[in-house]
C-alpha positions in Angstrom: -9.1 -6.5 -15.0 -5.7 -5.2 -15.7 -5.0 -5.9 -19.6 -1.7 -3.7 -19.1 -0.5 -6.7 -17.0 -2.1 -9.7 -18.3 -0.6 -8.6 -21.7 2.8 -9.9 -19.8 1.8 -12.9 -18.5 2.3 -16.8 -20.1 -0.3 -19.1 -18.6 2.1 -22.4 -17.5 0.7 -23.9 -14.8 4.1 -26.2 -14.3 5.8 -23.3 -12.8 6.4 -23.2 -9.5 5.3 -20.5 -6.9 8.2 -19.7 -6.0 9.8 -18.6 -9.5 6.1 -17.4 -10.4 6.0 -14.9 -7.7 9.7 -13.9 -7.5 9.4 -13.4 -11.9 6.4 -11.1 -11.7 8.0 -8.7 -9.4 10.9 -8.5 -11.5 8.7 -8.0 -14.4 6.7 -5.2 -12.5 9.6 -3.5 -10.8 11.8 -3.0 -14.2 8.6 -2.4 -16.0 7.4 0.4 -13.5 10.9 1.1 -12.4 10.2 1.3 -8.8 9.8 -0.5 -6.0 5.8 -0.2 -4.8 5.9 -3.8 -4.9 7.9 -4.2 -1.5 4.7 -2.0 0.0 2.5 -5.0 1.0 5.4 -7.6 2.4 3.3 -9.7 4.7 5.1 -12.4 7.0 5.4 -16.0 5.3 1.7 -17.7 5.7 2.1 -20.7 8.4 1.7 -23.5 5.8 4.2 -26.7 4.6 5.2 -24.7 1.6 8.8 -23.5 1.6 9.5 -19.6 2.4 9.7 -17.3 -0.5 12.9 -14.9 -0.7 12.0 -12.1 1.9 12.0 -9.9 -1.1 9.5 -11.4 -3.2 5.9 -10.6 -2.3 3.6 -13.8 -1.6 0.7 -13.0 -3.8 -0.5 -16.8 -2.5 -0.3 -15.8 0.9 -3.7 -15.4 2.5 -2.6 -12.4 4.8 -1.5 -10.2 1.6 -5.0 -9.3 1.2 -5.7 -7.8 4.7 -2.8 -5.8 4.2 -2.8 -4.5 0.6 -6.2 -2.5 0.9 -5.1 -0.4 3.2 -5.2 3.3 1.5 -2.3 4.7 4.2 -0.2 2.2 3.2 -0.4 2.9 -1.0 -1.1 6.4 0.0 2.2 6.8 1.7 3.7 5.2 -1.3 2.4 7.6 -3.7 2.2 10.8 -1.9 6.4 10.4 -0.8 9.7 10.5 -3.1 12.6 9.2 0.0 14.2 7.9 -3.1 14.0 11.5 -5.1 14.7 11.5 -8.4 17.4 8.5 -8.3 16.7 5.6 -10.7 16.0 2.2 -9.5 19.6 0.2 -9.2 18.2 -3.7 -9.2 19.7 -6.8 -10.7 19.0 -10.6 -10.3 21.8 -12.2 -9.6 20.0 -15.9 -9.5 17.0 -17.4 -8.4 17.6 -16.8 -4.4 19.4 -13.1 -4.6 18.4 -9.3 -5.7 21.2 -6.5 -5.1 19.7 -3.1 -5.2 21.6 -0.1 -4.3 20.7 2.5 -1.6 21.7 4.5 1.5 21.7 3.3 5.2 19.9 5.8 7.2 20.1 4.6 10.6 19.8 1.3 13.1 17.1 0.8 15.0 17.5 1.6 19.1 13.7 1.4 20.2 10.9 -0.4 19.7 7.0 -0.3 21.2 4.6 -2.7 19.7 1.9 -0.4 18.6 -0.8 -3.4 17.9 -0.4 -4.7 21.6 -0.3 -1.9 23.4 -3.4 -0.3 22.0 -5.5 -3.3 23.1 -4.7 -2.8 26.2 -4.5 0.9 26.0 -7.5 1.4 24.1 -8.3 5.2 22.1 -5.6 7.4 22.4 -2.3 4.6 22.5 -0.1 6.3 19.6 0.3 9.3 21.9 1.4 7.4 25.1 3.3 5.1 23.0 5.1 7.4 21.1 5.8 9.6 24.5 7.2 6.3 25.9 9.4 5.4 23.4 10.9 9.4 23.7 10.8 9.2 27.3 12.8 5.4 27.5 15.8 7.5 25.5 15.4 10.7 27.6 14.3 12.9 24.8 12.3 15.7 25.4 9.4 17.3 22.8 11.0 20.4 23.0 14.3 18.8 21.9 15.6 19.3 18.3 14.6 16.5 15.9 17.0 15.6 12.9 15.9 18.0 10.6 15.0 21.0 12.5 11.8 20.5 14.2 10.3 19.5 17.5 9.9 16.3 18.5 6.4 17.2 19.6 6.2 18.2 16.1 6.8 14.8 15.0 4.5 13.3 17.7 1.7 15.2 16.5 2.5 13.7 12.9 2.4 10.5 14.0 -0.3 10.2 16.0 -2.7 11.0 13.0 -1.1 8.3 11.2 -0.3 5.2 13.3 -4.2 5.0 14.1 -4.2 3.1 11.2 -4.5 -0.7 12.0 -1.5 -1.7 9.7 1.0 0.0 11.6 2.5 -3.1 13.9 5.5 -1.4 15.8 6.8 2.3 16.1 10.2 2.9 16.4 13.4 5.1 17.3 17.0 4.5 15.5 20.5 5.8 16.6 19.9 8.8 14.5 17.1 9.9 17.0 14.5 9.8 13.6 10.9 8.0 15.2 9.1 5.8 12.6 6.7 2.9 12.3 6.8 0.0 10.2 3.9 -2.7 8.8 5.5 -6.0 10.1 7.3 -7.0 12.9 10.8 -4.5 12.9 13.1 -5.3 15.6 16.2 -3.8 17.9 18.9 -3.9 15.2 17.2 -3.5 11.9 18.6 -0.8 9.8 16.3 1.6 8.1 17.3 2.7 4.5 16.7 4.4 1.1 16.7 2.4 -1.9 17.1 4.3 -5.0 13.6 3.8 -7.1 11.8 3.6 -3.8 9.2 6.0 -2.4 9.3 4.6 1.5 11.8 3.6 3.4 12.8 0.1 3.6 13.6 -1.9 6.7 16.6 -4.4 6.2 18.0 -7.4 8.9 21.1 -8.4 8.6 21.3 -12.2 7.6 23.7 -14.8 9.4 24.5 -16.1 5.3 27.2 -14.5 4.1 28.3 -14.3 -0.5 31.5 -15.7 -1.5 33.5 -12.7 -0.5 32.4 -12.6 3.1 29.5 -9.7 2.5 26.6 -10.5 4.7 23.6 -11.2 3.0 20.2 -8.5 4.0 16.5 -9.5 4.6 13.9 -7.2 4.1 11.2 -6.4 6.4 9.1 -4.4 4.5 7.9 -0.6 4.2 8.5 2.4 7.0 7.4 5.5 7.4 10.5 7.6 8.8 9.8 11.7 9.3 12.7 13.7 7.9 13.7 11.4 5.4 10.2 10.7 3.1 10.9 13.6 0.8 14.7 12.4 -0.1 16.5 14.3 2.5 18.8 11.6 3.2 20.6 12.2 0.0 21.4 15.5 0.9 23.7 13.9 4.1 26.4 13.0 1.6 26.6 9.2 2.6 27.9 7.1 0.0 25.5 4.5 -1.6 26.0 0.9 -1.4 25.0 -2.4 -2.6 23.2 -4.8 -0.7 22.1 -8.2 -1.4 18.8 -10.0 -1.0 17.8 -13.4 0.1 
């Protein structure tokens, strides 16, 4: 179906998953030179196999196909540049651990679980939930958003696109930027641009730290952050860093 692919792939069937998985998205990142693969992370499927790296994409896991259909999500990826023009910064430094280089954006302050609140909501939810989450940090719609707009603006934004069923949490960082994520994004997460990515990525912090004391990062997966998605955040003059992958 894809002869462009299939051109790069040795049938071995004594490999294991885990380097299976973990070798094509290193082939299809440095071959594309971006990062659309991190679009459709999906949470670790509730088996007796070991859990992947978090950033290495479980094409085994049954709950990758109920995500990667979803035309918002690829949509998003394709319509956006956070990244700009900057060239993906990615190297393998063994089996477990990918560095890639990007910019922090911001931490995140609030969260409001999008999925469980419109069940019990019902038709309507991303407004009251959005409203909530302003309303829990006293900040007003009429209130300047980074950027220059309203955030009634950004509400209105929103609201067309977290009706979409992949949209799990929405969320507010110390920046004051509002967002919403595909997985399961917590208090604390940091939001950030990685260079060769068109979305914003949502990193947490790991309790493993490298030799030299540098925390290792998880990531959660894709975001879609107003005021940032057309590369706006290089434009703040924050220097970029390296983080590290597990």
């Amino acid at each position: 179906m894809f002869p462009e692919i299939a051109a790069h792939i040795n049938i071995d069937y004594t490999i294991h998953r885990r380097q299976l998985c973990a070798d094509f998205f290193i082939h299809m990142a440095t071959s594309t030179r971006d990062l659309e693969g991190w679009v459709g992370l999906v949470e670790s499927s509730a088996d007796d196999r070991p859990p992947l790296p978090t950033w290495v994409p479980d094409w085994c896991n049954s709950n990758w196909t109920l995500l990667t259909p979803s035309f918002d999500i690829m949509s998003d990826y394709r319509q956006y540049r956070t990244a700009g023009s900057t060239e993906l910064e990615m190297r393998r430094l063994c089996a477990e651990v990918l560095s890639v280089v990007g910019i922090r954006v911001g931490q995140i302050a609030q969260v409001r679980d999008y999925r469980s609140d419109y069940r019990s909501l019902g038709p309507g939810a991303e407004e009251m939930v959005l409203h909530d989450v302003l309303q829990s940090t006293s900040i007003s719609h009429t209130h300047t958003y980074p950027g220059g707009r309203t955030y009634g603006d950004v509400v209105a934004e929103l609201q067309k696109k977290i009706k979409d069923n992949s949209v799990r949490r929405v969320f507010l960082t110390d920046k004051g930027h509002l967002g919403y994520d595909f997985n399961k994004v917590v208090v604390g997460d940091t939001v950030h641009v990685k260079f060769g990515g068109n979305l914003p990525f949502i990193l947490r912090e790991s309790q493993r730290k490298n030799a030299d004391g540098v925390p290792y990062h998880e990531i959660d997966g894709a975001a879609h952050v107003p005021g940032i998605m057309n590369g706006e955040a290089l434009d703040w003059g924050v220097e970029p860093e390296t983080y590290f992958l597990v």
